[in-house]
MIZABA-716374 format. One record per atom (N, C-alpha, C): x, y, z. Coordinates in steps of 0.001 Angstrom, whole numbers, plus 500000, padded with zeros to 6 digits. Example, Ala and Ser with C-alpha at 12.3 -4.5 7.8 and 13.67 -1.06 7.14 Angstrom:
<nodes>
513190494310507800
512300495500507800
513200496700507800
512850497750507080
513670498940507140
512900500030507870
</nodes>
This chain:
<nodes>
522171804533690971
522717803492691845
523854804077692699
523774803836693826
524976804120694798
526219803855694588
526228802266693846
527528801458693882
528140802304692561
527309803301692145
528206804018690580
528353805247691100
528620805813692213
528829807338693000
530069806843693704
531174808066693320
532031807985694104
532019807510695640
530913808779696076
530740808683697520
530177807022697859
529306806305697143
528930804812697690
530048804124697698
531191804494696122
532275803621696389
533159803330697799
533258804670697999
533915804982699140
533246804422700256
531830804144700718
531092803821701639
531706802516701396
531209801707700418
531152800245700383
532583799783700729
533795800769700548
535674800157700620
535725800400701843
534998801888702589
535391801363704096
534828800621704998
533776800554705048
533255799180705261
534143797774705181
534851797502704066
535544796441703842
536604796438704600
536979797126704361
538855797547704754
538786797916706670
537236798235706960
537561798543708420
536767797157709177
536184796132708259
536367794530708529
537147793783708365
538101794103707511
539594793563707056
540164793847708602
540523794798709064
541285795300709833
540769794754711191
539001794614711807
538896794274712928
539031792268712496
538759791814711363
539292790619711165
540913790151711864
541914791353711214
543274791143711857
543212791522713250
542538792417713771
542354792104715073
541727791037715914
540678790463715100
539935789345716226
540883788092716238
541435787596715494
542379786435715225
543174786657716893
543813787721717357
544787787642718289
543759787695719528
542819788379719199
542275788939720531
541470787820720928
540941787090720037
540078785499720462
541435784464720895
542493784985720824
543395783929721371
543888784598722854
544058785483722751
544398786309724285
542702785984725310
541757785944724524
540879785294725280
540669784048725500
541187783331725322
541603781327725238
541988781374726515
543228782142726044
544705782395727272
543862783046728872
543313783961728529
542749784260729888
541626783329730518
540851782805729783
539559781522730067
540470780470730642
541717780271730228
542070778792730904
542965778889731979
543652780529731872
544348780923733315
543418781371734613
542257781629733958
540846781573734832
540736780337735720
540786779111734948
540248778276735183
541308777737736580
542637777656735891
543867777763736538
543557778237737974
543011779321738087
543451780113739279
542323779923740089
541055779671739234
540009779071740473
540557777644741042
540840777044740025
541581775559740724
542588775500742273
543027776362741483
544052776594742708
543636776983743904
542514778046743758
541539778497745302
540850777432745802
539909776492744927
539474775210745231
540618774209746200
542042774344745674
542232773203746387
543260774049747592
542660775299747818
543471775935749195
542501775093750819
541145774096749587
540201774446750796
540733772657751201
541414771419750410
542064770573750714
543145770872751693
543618771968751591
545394772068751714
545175772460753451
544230773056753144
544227773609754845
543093772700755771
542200771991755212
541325770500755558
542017769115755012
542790768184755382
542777767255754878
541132766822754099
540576766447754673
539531766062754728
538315766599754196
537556766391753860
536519767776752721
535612766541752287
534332767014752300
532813766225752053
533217765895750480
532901764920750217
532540764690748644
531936765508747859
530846765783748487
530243766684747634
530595768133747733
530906768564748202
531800769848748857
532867769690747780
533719768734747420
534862768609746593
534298768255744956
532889768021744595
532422768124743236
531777769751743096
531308770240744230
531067771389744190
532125772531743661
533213772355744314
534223773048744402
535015772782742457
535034771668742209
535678771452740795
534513771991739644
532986771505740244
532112772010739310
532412773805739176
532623774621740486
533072775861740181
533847776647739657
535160775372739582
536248775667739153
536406775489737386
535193774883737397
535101773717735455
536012773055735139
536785772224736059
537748771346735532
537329769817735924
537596769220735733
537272767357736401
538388767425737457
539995767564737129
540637767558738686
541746768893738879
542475768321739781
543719769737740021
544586768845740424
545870769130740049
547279768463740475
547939769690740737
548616769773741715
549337770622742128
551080770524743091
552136770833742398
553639770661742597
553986771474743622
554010770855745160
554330771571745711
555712771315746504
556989771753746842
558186770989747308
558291770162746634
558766770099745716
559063768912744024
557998768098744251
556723767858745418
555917766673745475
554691766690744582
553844766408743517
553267766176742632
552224765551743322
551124766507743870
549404766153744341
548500765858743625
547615765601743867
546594765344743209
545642765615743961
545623766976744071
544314767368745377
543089767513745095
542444767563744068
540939767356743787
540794766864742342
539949765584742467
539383765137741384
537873764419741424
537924764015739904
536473763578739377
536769762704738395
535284761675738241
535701760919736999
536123761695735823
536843760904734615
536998762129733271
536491761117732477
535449761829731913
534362760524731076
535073760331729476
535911760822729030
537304759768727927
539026760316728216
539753759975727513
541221760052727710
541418762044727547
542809762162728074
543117763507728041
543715763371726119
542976763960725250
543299764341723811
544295765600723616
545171766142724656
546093767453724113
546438768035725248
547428768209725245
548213769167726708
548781770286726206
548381771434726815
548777773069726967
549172773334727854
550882773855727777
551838774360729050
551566776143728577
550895776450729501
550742777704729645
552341779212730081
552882778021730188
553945778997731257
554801779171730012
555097778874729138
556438778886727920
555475778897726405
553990779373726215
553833779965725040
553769781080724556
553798780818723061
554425781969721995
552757782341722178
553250783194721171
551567784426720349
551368783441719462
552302783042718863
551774782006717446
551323780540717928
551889780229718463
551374778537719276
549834779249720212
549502780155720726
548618780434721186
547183780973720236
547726781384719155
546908781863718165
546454780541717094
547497779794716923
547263778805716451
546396777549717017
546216777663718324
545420776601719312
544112777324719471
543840778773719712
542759779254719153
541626778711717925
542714778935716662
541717778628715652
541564777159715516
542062776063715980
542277775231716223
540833774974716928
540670775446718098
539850775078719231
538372775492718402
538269776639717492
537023777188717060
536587776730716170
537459775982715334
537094774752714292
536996774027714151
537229773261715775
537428771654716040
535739771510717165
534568771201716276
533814771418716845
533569770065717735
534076768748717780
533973767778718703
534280768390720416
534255767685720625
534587767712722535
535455766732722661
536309767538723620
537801766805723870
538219766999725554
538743766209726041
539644766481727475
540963767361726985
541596768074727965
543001768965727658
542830768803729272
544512768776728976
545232769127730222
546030770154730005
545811770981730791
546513772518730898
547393772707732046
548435773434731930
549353774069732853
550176774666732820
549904775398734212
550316776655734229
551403776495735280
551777778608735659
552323778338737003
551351779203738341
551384778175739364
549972778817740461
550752780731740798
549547781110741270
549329782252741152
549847783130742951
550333783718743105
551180784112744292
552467783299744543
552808782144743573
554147781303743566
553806780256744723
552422779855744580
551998779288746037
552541777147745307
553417777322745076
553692775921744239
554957775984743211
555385774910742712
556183774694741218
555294775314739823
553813774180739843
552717774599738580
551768773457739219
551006774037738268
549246773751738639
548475772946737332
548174771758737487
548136771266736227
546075771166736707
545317771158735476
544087770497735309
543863770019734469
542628769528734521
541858768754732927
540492769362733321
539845769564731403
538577770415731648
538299769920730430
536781770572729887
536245769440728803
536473770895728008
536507770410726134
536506771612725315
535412772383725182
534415771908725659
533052772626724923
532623773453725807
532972773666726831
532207775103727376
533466776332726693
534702775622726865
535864777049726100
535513777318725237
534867776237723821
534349776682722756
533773777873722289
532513777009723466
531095777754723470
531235779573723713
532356779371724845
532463781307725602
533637781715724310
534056781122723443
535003781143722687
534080782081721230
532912781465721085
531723781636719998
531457782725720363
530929783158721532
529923784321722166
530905785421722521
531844784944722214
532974786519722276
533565787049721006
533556786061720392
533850786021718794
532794787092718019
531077786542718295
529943787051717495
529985789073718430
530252789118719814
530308789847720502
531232790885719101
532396790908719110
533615791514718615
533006791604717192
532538790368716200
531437790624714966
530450791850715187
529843791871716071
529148792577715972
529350794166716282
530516793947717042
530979795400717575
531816796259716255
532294795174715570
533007795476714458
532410796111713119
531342795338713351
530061795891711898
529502797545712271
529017797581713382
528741798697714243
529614799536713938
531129799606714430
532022800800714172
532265800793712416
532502799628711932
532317799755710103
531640800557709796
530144800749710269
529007801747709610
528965802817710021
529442803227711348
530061804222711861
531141805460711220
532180804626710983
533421805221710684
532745805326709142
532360803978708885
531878804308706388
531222805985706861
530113805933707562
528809807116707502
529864808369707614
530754808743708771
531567809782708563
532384809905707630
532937808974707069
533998808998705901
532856809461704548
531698808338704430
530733808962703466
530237810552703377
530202811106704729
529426812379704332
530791813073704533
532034813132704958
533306813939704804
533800813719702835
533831812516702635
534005812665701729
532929813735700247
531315813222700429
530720814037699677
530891815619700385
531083816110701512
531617817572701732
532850817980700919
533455817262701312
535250817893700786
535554817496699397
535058816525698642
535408815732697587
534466815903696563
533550815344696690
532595814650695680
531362816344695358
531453817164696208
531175818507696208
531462819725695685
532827819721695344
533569820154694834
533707819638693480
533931818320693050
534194817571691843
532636817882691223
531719818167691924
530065818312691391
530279819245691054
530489820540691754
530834821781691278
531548822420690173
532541821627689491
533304821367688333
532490821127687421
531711820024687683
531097819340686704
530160819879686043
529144820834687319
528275821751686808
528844823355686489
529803823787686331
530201824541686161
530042824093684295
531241822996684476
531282822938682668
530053822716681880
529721822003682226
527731821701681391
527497823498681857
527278824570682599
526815825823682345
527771826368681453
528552826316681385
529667826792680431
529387825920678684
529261824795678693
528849823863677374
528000824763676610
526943824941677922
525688825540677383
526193827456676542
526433827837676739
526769829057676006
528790829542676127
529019828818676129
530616829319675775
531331830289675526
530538831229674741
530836832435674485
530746833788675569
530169833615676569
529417833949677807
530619833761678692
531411835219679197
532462835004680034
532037834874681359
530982834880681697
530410834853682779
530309833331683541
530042832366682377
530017831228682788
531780830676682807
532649831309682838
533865830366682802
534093830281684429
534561829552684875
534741828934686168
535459829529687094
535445829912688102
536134830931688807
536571829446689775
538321829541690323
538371828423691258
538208828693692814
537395827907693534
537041827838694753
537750826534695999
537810825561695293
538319824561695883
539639825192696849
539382824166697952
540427824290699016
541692823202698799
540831822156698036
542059820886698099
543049821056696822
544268821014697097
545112821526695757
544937820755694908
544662819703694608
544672819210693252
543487819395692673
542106819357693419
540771820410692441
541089821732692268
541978822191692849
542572823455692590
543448824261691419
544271823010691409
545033822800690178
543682822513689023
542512821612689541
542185820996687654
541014822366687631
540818822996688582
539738824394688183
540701825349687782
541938825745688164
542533826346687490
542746826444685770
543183824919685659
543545824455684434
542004824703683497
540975824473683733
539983824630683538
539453825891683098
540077826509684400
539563828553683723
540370828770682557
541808828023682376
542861828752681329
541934828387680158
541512826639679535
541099826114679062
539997826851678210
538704827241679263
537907827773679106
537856829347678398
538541830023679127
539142831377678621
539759831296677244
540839830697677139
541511830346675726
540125830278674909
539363829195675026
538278828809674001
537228829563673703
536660830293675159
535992831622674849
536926832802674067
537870833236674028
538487834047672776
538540833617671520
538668832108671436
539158831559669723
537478831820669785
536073831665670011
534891831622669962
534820833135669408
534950833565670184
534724835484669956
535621835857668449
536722835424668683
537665835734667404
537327835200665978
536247833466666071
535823833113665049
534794833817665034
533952834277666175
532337834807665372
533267836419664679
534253837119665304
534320838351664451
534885838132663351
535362836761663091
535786836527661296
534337836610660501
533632835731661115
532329835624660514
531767836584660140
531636837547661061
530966838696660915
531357839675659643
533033839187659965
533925840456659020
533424839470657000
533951838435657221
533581837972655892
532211838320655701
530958838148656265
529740838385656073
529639839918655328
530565840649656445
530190842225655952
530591842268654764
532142841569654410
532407841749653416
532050841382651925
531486839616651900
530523839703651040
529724840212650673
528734841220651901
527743842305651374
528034843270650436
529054843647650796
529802844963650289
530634844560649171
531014843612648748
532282842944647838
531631843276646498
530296843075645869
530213843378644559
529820844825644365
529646845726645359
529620847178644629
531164847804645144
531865846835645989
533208847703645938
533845847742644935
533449846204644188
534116845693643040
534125846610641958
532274847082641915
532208847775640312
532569849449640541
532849849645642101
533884850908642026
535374851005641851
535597849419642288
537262849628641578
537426849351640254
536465849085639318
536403848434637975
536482850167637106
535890851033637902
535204852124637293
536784852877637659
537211852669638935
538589853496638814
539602852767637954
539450851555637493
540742851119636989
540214851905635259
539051852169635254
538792852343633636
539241854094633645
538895854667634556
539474856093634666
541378856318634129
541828855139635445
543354855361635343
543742854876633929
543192853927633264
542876853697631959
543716854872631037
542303855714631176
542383857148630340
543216858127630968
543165858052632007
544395859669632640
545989858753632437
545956857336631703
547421856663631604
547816857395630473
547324857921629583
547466858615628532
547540859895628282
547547860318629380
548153861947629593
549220862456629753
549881863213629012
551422863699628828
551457863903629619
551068864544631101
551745865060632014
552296863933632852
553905864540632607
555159863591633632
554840863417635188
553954864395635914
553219863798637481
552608863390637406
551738863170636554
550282861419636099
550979860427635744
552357860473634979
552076859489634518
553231858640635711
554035859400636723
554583858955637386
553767858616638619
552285859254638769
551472858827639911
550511857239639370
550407856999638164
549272856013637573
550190854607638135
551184854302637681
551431852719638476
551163852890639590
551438853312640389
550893853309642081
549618853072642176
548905854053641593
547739853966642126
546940852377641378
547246852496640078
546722851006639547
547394849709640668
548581850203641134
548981848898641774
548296848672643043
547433849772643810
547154850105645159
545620849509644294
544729849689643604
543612849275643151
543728847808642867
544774846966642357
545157845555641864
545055845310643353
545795845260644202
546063845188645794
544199845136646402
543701846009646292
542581846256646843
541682845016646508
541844845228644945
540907843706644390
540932842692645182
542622842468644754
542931841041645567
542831841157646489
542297841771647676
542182841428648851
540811841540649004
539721841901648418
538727841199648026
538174840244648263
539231839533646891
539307837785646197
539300837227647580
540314837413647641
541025836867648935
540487836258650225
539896838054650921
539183837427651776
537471836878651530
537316836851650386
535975835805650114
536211834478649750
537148834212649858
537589832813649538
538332832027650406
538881833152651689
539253832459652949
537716832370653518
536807833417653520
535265833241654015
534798831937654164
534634831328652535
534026830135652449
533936829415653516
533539828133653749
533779826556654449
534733826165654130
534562826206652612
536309825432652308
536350825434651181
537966825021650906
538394824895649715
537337823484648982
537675823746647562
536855822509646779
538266821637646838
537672820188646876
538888819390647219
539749819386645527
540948818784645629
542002819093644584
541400818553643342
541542818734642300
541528817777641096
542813817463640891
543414816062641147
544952815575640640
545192815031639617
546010815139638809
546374814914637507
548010814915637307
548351814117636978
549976814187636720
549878815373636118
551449816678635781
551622817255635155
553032817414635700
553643818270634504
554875818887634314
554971819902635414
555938819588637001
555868820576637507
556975822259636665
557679821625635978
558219823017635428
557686823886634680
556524823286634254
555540824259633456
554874825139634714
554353824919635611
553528825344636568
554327826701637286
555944826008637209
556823827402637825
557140828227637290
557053827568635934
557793828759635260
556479829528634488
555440829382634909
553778830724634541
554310831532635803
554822830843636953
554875831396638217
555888832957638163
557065832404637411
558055833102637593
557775834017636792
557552833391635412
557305834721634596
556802835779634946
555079835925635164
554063836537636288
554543838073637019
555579836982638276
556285838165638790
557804838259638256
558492837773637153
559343839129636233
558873839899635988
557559839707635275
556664841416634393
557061841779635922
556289841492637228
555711842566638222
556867843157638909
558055842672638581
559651843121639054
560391843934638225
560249844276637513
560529845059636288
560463846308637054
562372846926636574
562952847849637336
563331847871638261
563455846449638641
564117846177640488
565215845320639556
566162845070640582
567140844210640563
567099842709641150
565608842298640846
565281840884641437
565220839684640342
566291838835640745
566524837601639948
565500836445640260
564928835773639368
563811834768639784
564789833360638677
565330832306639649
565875831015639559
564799830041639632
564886828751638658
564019827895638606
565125826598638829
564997825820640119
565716824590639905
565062823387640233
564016823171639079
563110822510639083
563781820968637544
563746819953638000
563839818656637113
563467818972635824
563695819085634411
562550818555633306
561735817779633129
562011816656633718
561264815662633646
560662815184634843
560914816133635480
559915816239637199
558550816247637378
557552815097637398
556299815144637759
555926815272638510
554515815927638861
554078815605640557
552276815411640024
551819814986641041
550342814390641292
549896815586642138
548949816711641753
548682817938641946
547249818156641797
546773819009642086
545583819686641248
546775821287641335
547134821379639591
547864822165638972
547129823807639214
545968823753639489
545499825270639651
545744825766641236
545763825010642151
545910825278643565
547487825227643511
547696824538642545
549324824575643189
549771826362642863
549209826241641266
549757827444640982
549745828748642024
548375828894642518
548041829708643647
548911829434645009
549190828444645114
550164828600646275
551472828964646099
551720828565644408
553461829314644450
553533830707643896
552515830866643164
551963832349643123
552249833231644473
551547832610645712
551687833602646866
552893833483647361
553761832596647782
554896832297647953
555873833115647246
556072832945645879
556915833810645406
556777835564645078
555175835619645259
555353836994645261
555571837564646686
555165836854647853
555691837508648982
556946837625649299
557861836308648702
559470836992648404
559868838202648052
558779838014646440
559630839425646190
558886840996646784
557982840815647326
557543841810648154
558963842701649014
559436841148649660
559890841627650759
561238841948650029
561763841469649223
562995842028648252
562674843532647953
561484843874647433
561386845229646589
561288845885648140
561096845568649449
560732846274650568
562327846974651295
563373846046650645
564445846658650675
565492847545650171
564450847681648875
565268848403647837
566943847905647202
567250846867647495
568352846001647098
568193845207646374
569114844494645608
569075843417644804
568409842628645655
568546840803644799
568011839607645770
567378838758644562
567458838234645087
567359836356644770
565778835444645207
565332835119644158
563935834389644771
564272832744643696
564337832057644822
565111830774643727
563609829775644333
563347828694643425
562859827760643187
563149826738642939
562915825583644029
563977824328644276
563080823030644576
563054822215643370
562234821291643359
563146819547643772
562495818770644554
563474817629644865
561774816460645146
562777815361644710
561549813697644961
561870813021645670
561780812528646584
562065811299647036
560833809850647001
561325808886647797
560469807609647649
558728808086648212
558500809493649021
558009809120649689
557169810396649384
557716811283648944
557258812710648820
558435813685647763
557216814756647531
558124815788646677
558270816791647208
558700817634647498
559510818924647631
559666820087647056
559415821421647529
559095822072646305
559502823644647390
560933823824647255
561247825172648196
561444826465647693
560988827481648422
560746828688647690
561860829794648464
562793830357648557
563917830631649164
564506832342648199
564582833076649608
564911834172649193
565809835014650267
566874836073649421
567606836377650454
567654837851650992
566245838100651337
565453839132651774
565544839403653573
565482840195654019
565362840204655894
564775839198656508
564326838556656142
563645837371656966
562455838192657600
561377837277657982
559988837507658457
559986838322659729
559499838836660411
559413839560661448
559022838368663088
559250838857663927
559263837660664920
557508837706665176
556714839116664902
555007838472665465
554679838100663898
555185838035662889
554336837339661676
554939835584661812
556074835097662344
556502833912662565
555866833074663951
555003834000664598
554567833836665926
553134833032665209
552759833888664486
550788833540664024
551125833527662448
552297832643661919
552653832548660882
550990832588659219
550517830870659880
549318830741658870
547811830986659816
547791832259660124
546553832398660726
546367833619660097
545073833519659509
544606834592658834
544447836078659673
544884837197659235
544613838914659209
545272838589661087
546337837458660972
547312837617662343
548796837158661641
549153836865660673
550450836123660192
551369836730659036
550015838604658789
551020839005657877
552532839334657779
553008839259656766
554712839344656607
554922840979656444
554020841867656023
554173842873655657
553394843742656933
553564844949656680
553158845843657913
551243845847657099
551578845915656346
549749846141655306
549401845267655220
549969843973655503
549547842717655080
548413841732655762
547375840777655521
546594840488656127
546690839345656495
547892838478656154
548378837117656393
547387836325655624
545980836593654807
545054835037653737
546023834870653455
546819834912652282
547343834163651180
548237833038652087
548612833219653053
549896832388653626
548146831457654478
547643831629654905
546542831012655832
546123830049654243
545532831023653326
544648829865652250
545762828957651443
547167829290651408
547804828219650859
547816827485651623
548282827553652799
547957826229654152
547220825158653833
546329825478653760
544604825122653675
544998824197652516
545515825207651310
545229824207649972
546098822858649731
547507823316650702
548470822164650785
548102820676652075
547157821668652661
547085820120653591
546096819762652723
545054820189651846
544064819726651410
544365818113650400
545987818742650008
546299817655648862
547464816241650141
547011816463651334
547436815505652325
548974815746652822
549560817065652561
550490817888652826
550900818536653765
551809819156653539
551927820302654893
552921821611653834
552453823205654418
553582824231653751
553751824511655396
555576824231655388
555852824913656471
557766825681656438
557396826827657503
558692827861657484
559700826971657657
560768826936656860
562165825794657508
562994827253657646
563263827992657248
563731828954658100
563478830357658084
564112831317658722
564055833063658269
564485833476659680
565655833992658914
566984834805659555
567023836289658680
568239836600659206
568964837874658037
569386837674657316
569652836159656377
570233835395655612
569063835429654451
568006835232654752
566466835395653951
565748834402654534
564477833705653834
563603832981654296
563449832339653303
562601830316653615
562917829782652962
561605829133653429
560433828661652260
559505828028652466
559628826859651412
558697825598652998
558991824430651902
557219823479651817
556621823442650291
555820822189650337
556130820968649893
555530820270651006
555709818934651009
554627818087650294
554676817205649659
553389816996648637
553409815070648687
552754814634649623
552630812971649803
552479812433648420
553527811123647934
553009810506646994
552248809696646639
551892808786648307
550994807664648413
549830808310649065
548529808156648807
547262809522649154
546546808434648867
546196807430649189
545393806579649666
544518806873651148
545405807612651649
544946807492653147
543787808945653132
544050809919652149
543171810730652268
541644810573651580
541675809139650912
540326808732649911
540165809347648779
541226810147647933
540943810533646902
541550809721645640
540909809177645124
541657808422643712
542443808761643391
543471808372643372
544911809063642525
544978808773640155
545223809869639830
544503809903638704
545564809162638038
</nodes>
């Protein structure tokens, strides 16, 4: 349908708007034509009775001739203050309205117009003016309404019709300027994105801008950024895909080669010699490392986490498996692990994800503690309110680096460490919004860094039964 295309819209409004407009024009211009029809009439009158003025005397019929030419029934005419009456005729009813031509407005003239075009009876008027070369004071007649009407109608439909004419005129150029410049361009957009829908990944299809008019200029611009951005996150998710894929292939015989070196370091742990036995933690710790990153990235791979199992529990039990954990793994550093967690502090959890998230949390503290070779502090700070619990993990280590705070929880882009692959900070994410949450950085300076989860108490809204 036309009437649902820009371009028809546009046809069908100018059309309107350029009848609107010869509308405000015909109103004045059918009254400036009143005004000239009856100063017409005026001025033939006046030639009619030059032919008295200079004949007393004049045939009868010669003097109906002369008024029939003129279209009035008579003429009065003021000449030397004297008030004539130089040609007349019967007037077949009374004079119904007098028009002084010499002292009207636009509005009294416009107003006797529509007046005259709606008043479809027949009426006598007496009109007057002032005669024409100053041949007098003024020039009065009487004339019937219906022939003014009538030339009143046929100039009216004239101007209708001239008006519709330039309407379809001016719509047809505005219609095909507009589908050139407008609706051509906006097509061009349109089919750009449906070729782009269609394969996305395909830099070929992102939109190059052409438009001349700045604001399609601006939205094809905005469009290429759009597009571009989304073709990289596209490319960047298929090479996750790819990379987890490879890596599941490969994950169970890497496995039973690190199983086979951990059973080696096993046996060479038991060798007197003081350079084995000072090389075996390293290397067991560089093989533990390897595993877990493994685990890791096959479990960021997945679709997703399995949703929580919640169960009230003792959050101080949960921190303190946590802390213990990494004391053994701190052993020989000077790193203090603080618990300022409630006794009687509950939370509504699935207790195994939690553990895994404060698991990663606190060992990346102390990562970054042992990365300084200094003492330091990894404290644990539990708080409730009406609405939520709290659960901050705070250490007074260098603080994060400015590109791991940039792509903080985005996986193998957010690591904290130079070796680091950023899962663990990406899959705790994951596991804390999972329980209708958020884990996010509240700070990291040179002071240390300080992570906080937030854990909703009312979880209605996520549909999981609260246990």
């Amino acid at each position: 349908m036309v009437l649902h295309t820009l371009s028809g819209r546009f046809l069908i409004l100018t059309i309107v708007f350029v009848m609107l407009a010869e509308v405000l024009i015909y109103v004045p211009s059918v009254a400036r034509f009143r005004e000239d029809y009856l100063l017409l009439r005026l001025e033939r009158a006046q030639i009619a009775s030059l032919a008295l003025l200079a004949n007393d005397m004049i045939d009868p019929q010669l003097e109906a001739e002369l008024l029939e030419n003129a279209g009035v029934y008579n003429v009065v005419l003021r000449r030397d203050e004297v008030r004539q009456l130089i040609l007349s005729s019967p007037i077949p009813e009374q004079v119904s309205e007098t028009y002084d031509l010499r002292d009207a407005t636009s509005f009294s003239l416009i107003r006797d117009a529509i007046k005259t075009i709606f008043d479809r009876d027949e009426h006598i008027i007496r009109v007057v003016g002032a005669p024409i070369k100053e041949a007098g004071s003024l020039i009065e007649v009487t004339m019937p309404t219906a022939p003014l009407r009538a030339e009143m109608m046929a100039y009216g439909l004239r101007i209708f019709w001239l008006s519709a004419i330039i309407s379809i005129i001016t719509a047809s150029f505005l219609f095909i300027a507009v589908r050139q410049f407008l609706v051509g361009p906006i097509r061009r957009v349109v089919d750009a994105m449906k070729s782009y829908s269609e394969a996305p990944e395909d830099s070929r299809r992102i939109i190059e801008p052409t438009a001349g008019v700045v604001e399609l200029r601006e939205a094809e611009e905005a469009l290429k950024t759009m597009e571009t951005q989304l073709t990289a996150a596209l490319r960047q998710k298929e090479r996750l895909a790819q990379l987890g894929s490879a890596v599941a292939k490969v994950n169970h015989d890497l496995r039973n080669i690190l199983t086979t070196a951990q059973l080696f370091t096993d046996r060479i742990e038991a060798s007197s010699d003081p350079g084995v036995k000072r090389t075996i933690p390293k290397l067991l710790n560089s093989i533990t490392r390897a595993v877990n990153l493994c685990e890791t990235t096959l479990a960021f791979g997945k679709a997703e986490e399995p949703p929580p199992a919640l169960s009230r529990f003792p959050l101080e039990r949960v921190v303190n498996d946590v802390l213990e954990s990494e004391t053994l793994a701190a052993e020989g550093t000077e790193i203090v692990f603080t618990s300022r967690v409630p006794k009687m502090m509950t939370v509504r959890a699935d207790p195994e994800q939690l553990l895994r998230v404060l698991s990663n949390l606190v060992r990346n503290a102390r990562q970054a503690l042992e990365s300084t070779g200094k003492p330091g502090e990894v404290k644990v700070i539990a708080e409730e309110s009406d609405d939520a619990w709290t659960i901050s993990i705070a250490d007074n280590g260098p603080g994060l680096p400015a590109k791991a705070r940039e792509h903080l929880f985005q996986a193998f882009q957010g690591g904290a460490r130079q070796d680091g692959s950023g899962l663990g900070l990406a899959i705790s994410a994951e596991l804390v919004r999972g329980h209708g949450g958020r884990l996010e950085l509240v700070n990291s300076d040179r002071s240390g860094t300080t992570f906080a989860i937030r854990l909703p108490r009312q979880i209605e809204a996520m549909g999981i039964a609260a246990s």
